[in-house]
Every structure is written in C-alpha cells, then in structure tokens.
C-alpha positions in Angstrom: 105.6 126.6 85.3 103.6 124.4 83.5 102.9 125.6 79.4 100.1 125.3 77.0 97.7 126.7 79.1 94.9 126.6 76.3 95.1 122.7 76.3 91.2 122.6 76.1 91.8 123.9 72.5 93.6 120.7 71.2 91.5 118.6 73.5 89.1 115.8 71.7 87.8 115.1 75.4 85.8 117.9 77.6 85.1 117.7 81.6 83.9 119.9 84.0 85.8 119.1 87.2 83.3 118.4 90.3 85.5 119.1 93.2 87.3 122.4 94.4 91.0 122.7 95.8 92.1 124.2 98.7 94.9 126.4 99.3 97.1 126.8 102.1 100.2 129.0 103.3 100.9 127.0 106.5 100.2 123.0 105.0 98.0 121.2 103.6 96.4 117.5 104.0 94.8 115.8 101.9 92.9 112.2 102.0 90.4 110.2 101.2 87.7 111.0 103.6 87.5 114.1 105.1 87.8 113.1 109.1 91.4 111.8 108.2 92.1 114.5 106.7 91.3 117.0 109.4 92.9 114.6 111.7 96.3 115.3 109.9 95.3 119.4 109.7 94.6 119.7 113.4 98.2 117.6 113.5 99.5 121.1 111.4 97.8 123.5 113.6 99.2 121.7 116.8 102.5 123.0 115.3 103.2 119.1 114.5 105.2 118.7 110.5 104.2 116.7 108.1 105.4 113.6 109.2 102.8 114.2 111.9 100.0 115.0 110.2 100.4 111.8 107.6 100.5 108.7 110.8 97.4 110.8 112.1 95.6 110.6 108.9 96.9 107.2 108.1 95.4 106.1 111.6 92.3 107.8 111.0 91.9 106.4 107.7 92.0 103.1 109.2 88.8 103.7 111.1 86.6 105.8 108.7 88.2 103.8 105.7 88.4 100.2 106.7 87.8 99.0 103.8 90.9 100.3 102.3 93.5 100.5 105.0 94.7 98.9 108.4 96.9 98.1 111.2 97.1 94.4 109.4 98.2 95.9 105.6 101.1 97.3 104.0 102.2 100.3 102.2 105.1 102.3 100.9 105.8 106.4 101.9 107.5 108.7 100.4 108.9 111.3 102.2 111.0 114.4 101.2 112.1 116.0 104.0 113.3 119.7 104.9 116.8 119.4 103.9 115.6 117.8 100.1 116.1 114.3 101.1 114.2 111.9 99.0 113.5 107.9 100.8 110.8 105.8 100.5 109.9 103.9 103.7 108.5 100.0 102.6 106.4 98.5 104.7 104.7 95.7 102.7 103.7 92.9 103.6 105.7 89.4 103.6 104.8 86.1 102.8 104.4 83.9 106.1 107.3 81.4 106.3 105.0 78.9 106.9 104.2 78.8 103.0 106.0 77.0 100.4 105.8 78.2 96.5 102.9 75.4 96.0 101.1 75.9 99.1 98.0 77.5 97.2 96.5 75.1 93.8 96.2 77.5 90.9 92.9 77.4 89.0 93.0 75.4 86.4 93.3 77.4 83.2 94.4 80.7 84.6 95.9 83.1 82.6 99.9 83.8 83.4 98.3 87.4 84.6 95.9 85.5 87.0 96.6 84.6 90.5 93.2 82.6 91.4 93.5 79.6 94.0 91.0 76.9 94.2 88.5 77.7 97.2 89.7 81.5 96.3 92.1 80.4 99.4 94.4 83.2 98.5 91.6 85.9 98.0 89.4 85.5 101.1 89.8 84.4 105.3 92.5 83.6 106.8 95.2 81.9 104.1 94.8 85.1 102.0 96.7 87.0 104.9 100.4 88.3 104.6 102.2 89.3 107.6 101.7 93.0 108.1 104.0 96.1 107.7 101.6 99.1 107.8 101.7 99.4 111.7 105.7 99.2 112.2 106.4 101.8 109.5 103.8 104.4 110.5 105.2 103.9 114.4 109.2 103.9 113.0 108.6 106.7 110.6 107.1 108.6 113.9 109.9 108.1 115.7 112.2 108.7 113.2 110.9 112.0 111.2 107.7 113.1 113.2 107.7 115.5 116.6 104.3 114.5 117.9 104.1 111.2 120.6 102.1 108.6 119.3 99.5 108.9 121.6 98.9 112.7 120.1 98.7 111.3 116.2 96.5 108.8 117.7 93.6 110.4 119.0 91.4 111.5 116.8 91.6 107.2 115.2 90.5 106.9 118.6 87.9 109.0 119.2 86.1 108.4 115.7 86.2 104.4 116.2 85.1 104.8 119.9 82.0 107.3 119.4 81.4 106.5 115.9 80.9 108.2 113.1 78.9 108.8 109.7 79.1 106.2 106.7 78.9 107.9 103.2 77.7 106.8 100.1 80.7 105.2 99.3 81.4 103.9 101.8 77.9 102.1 101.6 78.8 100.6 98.0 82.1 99.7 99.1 80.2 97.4 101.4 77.3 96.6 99.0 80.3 95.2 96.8 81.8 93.0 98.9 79.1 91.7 101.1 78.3 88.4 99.7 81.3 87.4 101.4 81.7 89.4 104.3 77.8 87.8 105.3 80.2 84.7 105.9 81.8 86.2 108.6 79.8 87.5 111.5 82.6 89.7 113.0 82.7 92.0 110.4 78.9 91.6 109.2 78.2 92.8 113.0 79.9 96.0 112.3 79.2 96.4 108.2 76.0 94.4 107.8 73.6 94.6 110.5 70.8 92.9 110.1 72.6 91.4 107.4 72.1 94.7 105.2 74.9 97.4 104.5 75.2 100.2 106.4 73.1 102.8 104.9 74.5 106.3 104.2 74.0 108.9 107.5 74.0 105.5 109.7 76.6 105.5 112.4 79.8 103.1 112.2 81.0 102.4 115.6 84.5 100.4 116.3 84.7 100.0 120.1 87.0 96.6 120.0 89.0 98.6 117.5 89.1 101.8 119.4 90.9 99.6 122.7 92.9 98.2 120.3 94.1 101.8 119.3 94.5 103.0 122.6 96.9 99.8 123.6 99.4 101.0 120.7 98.8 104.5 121.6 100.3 103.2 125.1 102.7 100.4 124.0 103.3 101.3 120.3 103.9 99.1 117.4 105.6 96.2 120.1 102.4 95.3 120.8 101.6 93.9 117.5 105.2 92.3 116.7 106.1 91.4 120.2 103.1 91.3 122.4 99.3 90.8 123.3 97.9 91.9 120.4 100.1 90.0 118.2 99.1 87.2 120.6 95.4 87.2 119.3 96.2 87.6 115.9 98.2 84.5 115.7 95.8 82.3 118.1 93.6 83.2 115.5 95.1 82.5 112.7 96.7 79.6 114.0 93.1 78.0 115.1 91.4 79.0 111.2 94.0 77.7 109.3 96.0 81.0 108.7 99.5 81.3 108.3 101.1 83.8 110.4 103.3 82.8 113.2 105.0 84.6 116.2 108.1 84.4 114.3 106.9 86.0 111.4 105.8 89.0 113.1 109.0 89.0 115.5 111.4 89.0 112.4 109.4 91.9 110.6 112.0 94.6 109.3 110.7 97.7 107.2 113.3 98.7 104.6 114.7 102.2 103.3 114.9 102.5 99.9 116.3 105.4 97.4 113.8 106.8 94.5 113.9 105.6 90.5 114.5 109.2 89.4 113.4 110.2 85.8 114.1 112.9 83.6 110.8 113.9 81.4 111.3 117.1 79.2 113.5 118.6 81.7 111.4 118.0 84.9 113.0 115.4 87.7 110.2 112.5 88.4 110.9 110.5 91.7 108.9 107.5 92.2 109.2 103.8 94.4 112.0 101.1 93.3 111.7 98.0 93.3 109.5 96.3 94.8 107.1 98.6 93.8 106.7 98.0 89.6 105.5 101.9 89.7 108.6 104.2 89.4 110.5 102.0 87.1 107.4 101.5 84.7 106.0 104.9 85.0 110.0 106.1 83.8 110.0 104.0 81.2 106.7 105.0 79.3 107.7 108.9 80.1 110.5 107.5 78.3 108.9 106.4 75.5 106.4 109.3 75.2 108.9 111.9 75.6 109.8 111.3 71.6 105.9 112.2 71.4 104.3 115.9 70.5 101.7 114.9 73.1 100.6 118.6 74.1 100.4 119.0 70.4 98.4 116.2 70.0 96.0 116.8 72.6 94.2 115.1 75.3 91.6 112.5 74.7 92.3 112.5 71.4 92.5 109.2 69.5 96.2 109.8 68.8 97.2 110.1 72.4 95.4 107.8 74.0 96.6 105.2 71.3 100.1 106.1 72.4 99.5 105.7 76.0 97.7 102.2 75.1 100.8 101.1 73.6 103.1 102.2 76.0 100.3 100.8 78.8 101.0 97.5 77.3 104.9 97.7 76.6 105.0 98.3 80.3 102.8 95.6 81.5 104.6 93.1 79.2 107.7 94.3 81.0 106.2 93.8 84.7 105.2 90.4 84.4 108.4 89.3 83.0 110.6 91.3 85.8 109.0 93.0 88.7 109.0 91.5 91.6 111.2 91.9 95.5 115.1 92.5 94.4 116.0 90.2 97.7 114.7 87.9 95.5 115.3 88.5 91.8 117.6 91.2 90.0 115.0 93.1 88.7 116.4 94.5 85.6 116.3 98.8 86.0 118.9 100.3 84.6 117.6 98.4 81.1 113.7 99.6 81.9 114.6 103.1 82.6 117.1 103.8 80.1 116.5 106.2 77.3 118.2 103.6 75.2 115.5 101.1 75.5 112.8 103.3 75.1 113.7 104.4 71.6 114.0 100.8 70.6 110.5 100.3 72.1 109.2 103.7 70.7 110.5 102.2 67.7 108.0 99.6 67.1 105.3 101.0 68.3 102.9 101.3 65.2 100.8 105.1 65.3 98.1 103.7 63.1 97.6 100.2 64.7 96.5 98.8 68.2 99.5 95.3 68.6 100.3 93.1 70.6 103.4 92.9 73.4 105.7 90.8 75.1 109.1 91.5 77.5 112.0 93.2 75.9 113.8 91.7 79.2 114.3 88.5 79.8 111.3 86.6 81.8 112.7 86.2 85.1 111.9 82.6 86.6 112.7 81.5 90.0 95.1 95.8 94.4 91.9 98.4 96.4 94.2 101.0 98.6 94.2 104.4 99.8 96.4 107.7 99.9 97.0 110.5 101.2 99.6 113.6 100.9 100.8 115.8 103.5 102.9 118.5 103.5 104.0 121.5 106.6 105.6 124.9 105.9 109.1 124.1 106.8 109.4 121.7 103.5 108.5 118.5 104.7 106.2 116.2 102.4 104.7 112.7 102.3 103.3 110.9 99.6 101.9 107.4 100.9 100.2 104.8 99.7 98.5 102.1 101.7 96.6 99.4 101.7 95.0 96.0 103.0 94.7 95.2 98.9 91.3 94.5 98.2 88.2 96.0 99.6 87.6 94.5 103.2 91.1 92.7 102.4 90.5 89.4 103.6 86.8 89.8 104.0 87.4 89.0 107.5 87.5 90.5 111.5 89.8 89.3 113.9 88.0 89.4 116.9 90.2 90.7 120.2 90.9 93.4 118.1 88.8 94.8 116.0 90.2 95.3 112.9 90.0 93.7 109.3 93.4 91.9 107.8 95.0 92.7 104.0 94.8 89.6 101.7 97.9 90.3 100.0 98.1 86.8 99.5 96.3 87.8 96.1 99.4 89.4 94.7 101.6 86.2 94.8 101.5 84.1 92.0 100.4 80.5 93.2 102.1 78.7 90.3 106.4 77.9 90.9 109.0 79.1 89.5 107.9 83.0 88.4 109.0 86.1 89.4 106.2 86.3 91.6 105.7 83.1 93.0 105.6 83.1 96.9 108.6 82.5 99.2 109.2 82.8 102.7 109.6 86.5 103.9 109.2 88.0 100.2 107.7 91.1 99.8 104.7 91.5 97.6 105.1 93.3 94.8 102.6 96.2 93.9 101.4 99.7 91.3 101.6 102.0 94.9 103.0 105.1 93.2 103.8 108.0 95.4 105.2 110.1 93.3 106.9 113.7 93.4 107.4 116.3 90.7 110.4 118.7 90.5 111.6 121.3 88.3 115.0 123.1 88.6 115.6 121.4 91.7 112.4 122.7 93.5 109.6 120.2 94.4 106.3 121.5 92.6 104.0 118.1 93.0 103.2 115.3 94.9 100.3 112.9 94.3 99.5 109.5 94.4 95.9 107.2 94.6 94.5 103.7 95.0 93.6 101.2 92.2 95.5 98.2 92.1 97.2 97.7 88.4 95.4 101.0 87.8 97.7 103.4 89.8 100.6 103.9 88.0 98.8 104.2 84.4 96.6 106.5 86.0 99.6 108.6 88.3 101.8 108.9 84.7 98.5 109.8 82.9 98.1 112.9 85.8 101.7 114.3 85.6 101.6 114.4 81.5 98.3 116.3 82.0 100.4 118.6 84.2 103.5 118.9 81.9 102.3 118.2 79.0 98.5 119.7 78.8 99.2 122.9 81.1 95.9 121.5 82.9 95.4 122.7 86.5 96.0 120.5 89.3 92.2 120.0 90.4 91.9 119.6 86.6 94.4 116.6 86.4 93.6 114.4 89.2 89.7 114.3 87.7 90.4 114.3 84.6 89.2 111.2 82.6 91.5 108.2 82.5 92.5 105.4 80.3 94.0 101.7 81.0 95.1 98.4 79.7 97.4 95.5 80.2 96.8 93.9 77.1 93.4 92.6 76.5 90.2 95.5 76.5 91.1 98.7 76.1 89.2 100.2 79.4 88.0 104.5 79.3 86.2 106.0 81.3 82.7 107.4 80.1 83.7 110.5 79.3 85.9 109.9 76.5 83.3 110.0 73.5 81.9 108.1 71.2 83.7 109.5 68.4 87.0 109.0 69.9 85.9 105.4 70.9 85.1 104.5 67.5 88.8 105.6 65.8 90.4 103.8 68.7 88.1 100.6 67.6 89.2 101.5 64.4 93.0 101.0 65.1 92.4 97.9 66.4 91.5 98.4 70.4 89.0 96.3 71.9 87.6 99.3 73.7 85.6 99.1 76.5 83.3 101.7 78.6 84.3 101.5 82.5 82.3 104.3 85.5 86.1 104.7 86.9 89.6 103.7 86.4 91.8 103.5 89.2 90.5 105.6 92.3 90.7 108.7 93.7 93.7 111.0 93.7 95.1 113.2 96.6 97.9 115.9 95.0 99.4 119.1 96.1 100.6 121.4 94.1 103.7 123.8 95.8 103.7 127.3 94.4 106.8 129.3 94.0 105.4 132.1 96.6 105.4 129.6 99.2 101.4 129.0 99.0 100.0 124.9 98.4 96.8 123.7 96.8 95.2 120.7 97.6 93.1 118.9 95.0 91.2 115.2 95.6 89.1 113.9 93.0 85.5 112.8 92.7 86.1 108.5 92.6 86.5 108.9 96.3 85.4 111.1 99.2 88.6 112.7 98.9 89.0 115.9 101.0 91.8 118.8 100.7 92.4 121.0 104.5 94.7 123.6 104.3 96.3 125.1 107.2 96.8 129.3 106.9 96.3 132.3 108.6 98.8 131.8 111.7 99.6 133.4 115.0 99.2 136.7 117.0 101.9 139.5 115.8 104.9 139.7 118.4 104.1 142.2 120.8 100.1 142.5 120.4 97.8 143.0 123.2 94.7 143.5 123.9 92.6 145.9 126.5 89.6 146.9 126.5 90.2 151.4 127.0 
C-alpha cells in the first residue's frame, strides 16, 4: 500500500537495519525485552486476545524492565478492538492532593522548558512520586476487554521476579546511568548494585519481595493497591519519608476513557491520544504542515527534509508549552492545532532556506524514560500502550514491603504557578506517550509506539512519514535514523552524515551529534492477506513473537497400523 518503493534512491542518509521482523498469521507481540514479549505470545497461544497478551507483557515488563515500567507508574493504551472501535484507556498519574502549585522551589534561573526543584525534590525519593494509574488500568482494561483471569496474565511476572532472570547489556547501562543515585538508597542498590556495582550482563536479577507482591494482586487484584494492604505500605512509607501520597489519593483514583485525535495525511486516517497526551494533537498538526511538502520527492535524510521536520519540530513545541496540559484543567485549544487552516498559516512562515526561531500561534494558557509494547490476536483486536514510571528507576527509590520502584512523575509538573502545567490537586500529568495506529480505506495497516520522553512523538511522526511517504519497510522505519529539537540544538543521530550536517549548519541549525534519539520502537504492520509483521528496533532489547501455525485439522487421528 505504501509507494515509492525505491526511496533509498532519493535518500542522502544510508542504514543497514540490525534487527529482523517476525511474521505471524495467528498474532503477534512485540516488546521491549523478549521475556515480556513471550509472556504476551504464550497469552496468544493459550487462545487468550490481545487484550490478554498486552497486561501479561505489561506485567512482565515490570519485572525484567524495572527501570522503565511499574505497578507505581502511569501510562496511556490504545486499543482497537474487533468491531473497529478506537479508545484510549488513561491511566496517568495524578498529583497528590496534598500539594499546592508552590509546594516544590524552582531553581533559580530555569528556563520556562525546565522543571528543576531545589534539592532535585521533584526528580528523586519520595516528593518526586505521583499517585499511580498503571496498576488500575491494566486490572480494568482486563476485566473489561481481556478473557484471561488475572491470575493467568500474571504468571509468568511472577515466575521471572521469583526465580530470577538474566540482565542484558542494557539493562546494565541503564543502571550504570542512574546509579550515583540509586547508591543512596539501599533497597534498590540491594537488588541493582550489589556490592555497590551494577549488575553485570548474564548476572541474575532476582525480585522475591516483588514476586509476593505480584501474587497478592494476582489474588486480590488492583483493590489491593487502592483499597488495601499494599496500598497500606506505600503510604506508611511515604508518609514517614516525607512523600505525598495519602489513602485518599489512592481511594479516589479514576482511569478515564477517552476518543482518538484523528488526522487525515495524504489520504491515510492517523489516530493518536487527546489531550492529556500532547502527542496526537502535535503529531496532526506537523502531518498537517508537511503534507503541503514533496517529502518522498525530497528524500530522506536529506538536508531539505530534515530542515522541514526541524521547523515543524519547533512550531509544535512552541505550541505545547503554551497549551498542553489535562483538559479538566485547561481548554486545551485542538480544533485550532489540528486544523488544516492553521497549518497553512504556519507552513506559511516557515522559511526553506533558513533554521528560525518559534513561539505559540495560540494563546499561552496560564492558570520522560518509558516503555511499549503492541499486541495484536487474529480476531482484530490490537493494543498500542505506552507506559512508564518516567525516568529511568523513576524515583530512584524501593519501597520496601513490596518490592517495586515508584514513577517520579513529579518531574513533568511545572514547579513555578500559574502555567499550564503547574501542579494541582488530582491533575494529570501531561506527557509525548504516542500510541499510534495507521489506517487506510478504513482498514487498520499499523500500529507502533516507543519510549523517550519529548522524543516520542517527533520520533513516532518521523516513522509513519517513512512509511507513507518513503515506501520504507516496516523493520526499515522503526530503525531508521532519527532527528529532534524543541528549539535550541538541533539533535541527529550518528548516522546522518557529515555532509548533510554541514548544509543543515549552514541554514542556521545548531546541530548536534547524539548515539540515540528517543528509544526503541515496537510496530506491527497488518497485511491485507490477514498475515502481521512484527519489527522492534535496536535502541532497546526489543523482541517481535509471532503466533502461527494453529491446531489439528477437524477429524484427524492418529494410529499407529
């Protein structure tokens, strides 16, 4: 379905892709390690739908990728369901009611774009902890869409944080990274850093507090975080190290429902999060923009395009800071950001020989690390999710009692009154997650998604233009090299060349050289004959299992004659 099939012809910027896809006829999972996403394949083979298959790798995920995801985080799913139905399913985290909009002291001399607290309060331990969602929406979304009992989805979390398992190289950095300030905390140094050293790649990461803490929701489901013991020991502890979580807070906890920001880029139908997600009202508005663009003709990497995506990249972070934020809150302004009216006045300005400078074209409204994951069964069920506990190892903490290590979503608040994403009471944080699903006449063809804070939805717009507009394979457009900015440094990944670095300096980006932008990204691609491929790309340990083959003709026997 997709054209321009020779796109490597018109392309200034070569890869070789370092992963291979999978392909499926009966589902397909695919994650960021690959226990989690044989957790959500055995779900599939089980005869358990999608719905199934994604808690079970979302559970899993929290045990052999803690430092991205857990019971105490937040996220937002998309699910598509048999019948074509299209909801998102937000469970991020809230603000505790216990703080006020001045409760944290911003640095002094923090850039509007900079949410830094004196004593990095809203960064690490317990004041950098919003109340959870992650754990409610993966039980309600169960009950609601899956088939399986909890209990089932739950097992294999279980069995990998009870007997242990294998860290990976990446997993070993992610630790590396972050261990100055996990060493502060000898919970989760007793788990990460023993001997006060990272876990070295091959060692075994064992989680028995956490796997009892699995088996008690297993048995009791999510009540026993909102409503019982295990909510007990998170607010005793929070309560006697200065946190901010109360009973109340996690009593009141609702997930919400919400409807897709649909889009309509050269004829294709592109369905991502509302409000508060930024991702599907930004990621509309630069297809928007760039849809008065030749960008196949153009080409990929080449200094034309990726100026263009700069541009719009900074049009649509201008935009964000001014107006994102939760619409309980604010009125975030969508029908004006998604509306092919206001992207020819932007388009308008933009300049194609010179690198400029942005602000809103909406009125400033006053008042993160992740993972993901894509699931999808044979009868036309399909999630796209996004979760997180927002920076790696979240709070840099481990509540003890049960096992597990906290968000600090606190992060994503603005500590300064008065902006559209200062903290209240209850509000939702607002974040890039961008699940996002691809349709042409009507029929779903892909869904994909990744981690990377500000990075996700630059880098989720820049893989579905490489699918409609460059013709490039699937596996080829969740690796291929990536692009970002909000403003300031131009950031590209290494394999964007010299050449092409120089005429970008030369239009006036401040361009700088970065190993990664954004994470790794889980897609699957739905064929026309019925068939899936799975592709994950190399910035994570990303895994694609497909489910095929299938069972025993009616009527077969067998005897031995």
């Amino acid at each position: 379905m997709a054209i321009n099939r020779n796109w490597r012809d018109r392309a200034a910027t070569s890869f070789q892709c370092e992963k291979q896809p999978a392909t499926s006829s009966r589902g397909m999972v695919v994650s960021n390690h690959p226990l989690a996403s044989s957790a959500g394949a055995e779900m599939l083979a089980a005869g358990g739908n999608a719905i199934d298959a994604a808690i079970a790798t979302l559970f899993t995920l929290t045990v052999v990728e803690p430092m991205m995801v857990g019971i105490i985080g937040g996220g937002m799913a998309h699910i598509r369901l048999a019948d074509g139905s299209h909801r998102f399913i937000d469970g991020q985290s809230t603000v505790p009611k216990a703080v006020r909009p001045d409760t944290y002291t911003s640095k002094p001399g923090s850039a509007h774009d900079v949410f830094d607290t004196v004593g990095n309060e809203n960064l690490n331990g317990p004041k950098a902890v919003a109340v959870p969602g992650s754990l409610k929406a993966w039980c309600e979304t169960l009950r609601r869409f899956g088939t399986m009992s909890l209990a089932d989805v739950m097992q294999p979390a279980i069995k990998h944080a009870a007997r242990g398992y294998a860290a990976t190289p990446y997993l070993h950095e992610c630790i590396t990274d972050g261990a100055e300030e996990m060493l502060k905390d000898k919970p989760i140094s007793a788990i990460y850093l023993p001997d006060g050293t990272p876990l070295k790649p091959g060692e075994r990461v064992v989680q028995a507090e956490y796997a009892e803490t699995l088996k008690y929701i297993a048995d009791h489901g999510d009540n026993a975080l909102y409503q019982g013991p295990l909510g007990d020991i998170l607010v005793d502890y929070m309560k006697n190290n200065g946190g901010f979580i109360a009973q109340e807070d996690l009593a009141t906890y609702k997930t919400v429902e919400r409807q897709p920001i649909r889009c309509d880029y050269r004829g294709w139908e592109i369905l991502g999060p509302p409000p508060p997600a930024a991702s599907g009202v930004h990621i509309t508005q630069m297809l928007n923009i760039l849809e008065g663009y030749d960008i196949a003709r153009l080409g990929f990497g080449t200094a034309e395009t990726i100026h263009y995506l700069a541009e719009v990249l900074k049009i649509a972070f201008a935009d964000r800071a001014a107006a994102s934020g939760d619409p309980a809150y604010i009125n975030v302004p969508v029908e004006r950001l998604t509306s092919k009216a206001y992207a020819d006045e932007r388009r308008r300005a933009i300049d194609p020989d010179r690198a400029q400078a942005w602000s809103a074209g909406v009125t400033q409204l006053e008042s993160a690390h992740t993972t993901h994951m894509t699931a999808a069964d044979a009868m036309g069920n399909v999630v796209a999710t996004t979760q997180t506990i927002n920076n790696l190892f979240g709070a840099k903490i481990l509540i003890p009692g049960l096992g597990t290590v906290p968000n600090n979503y606190m992060n994503l608040f603005d500590p300064r009154p008065g902006h559209a994403l200062s903290l209240a009471a209850g509000k939702r944080v607002t974040t890039s997650m961008s699940p996002m699903m691809a349709l042409r006449d009507g029929r779903l063809v892909y869904a994909l998604g990744l981690p990377g804070g500000k990075r996700i939805f630059p880098s989720a717009m820049q893989a579905l233009i490489n699918l409609i507009d460059h013709g490039m394979d699937l596996q080829e457009a969740v690796e291929a090299p990536r692009v970002w900015t909000e403003g300031n440094a131009l950031e590209v990944e290494q394999a964007i060349p010299e050449s092409i670095r120089a005429a970008l300096s030369a239009k006036g980006h401040k361009v700088q050289v970065v190993p990664t932008v954004a994470g790794g990204m889980n897609a699957i691609q739905f064929h026309a004959d019925g068939t899936m491929s799975g592709a994950a790309c190399w910035r994570a340990d990303g895994t694609p299992v497909g489910i095929a083959g299938g069972l025993a003709r009616a009527g077969v026997r067998f005897a031995l004659r």
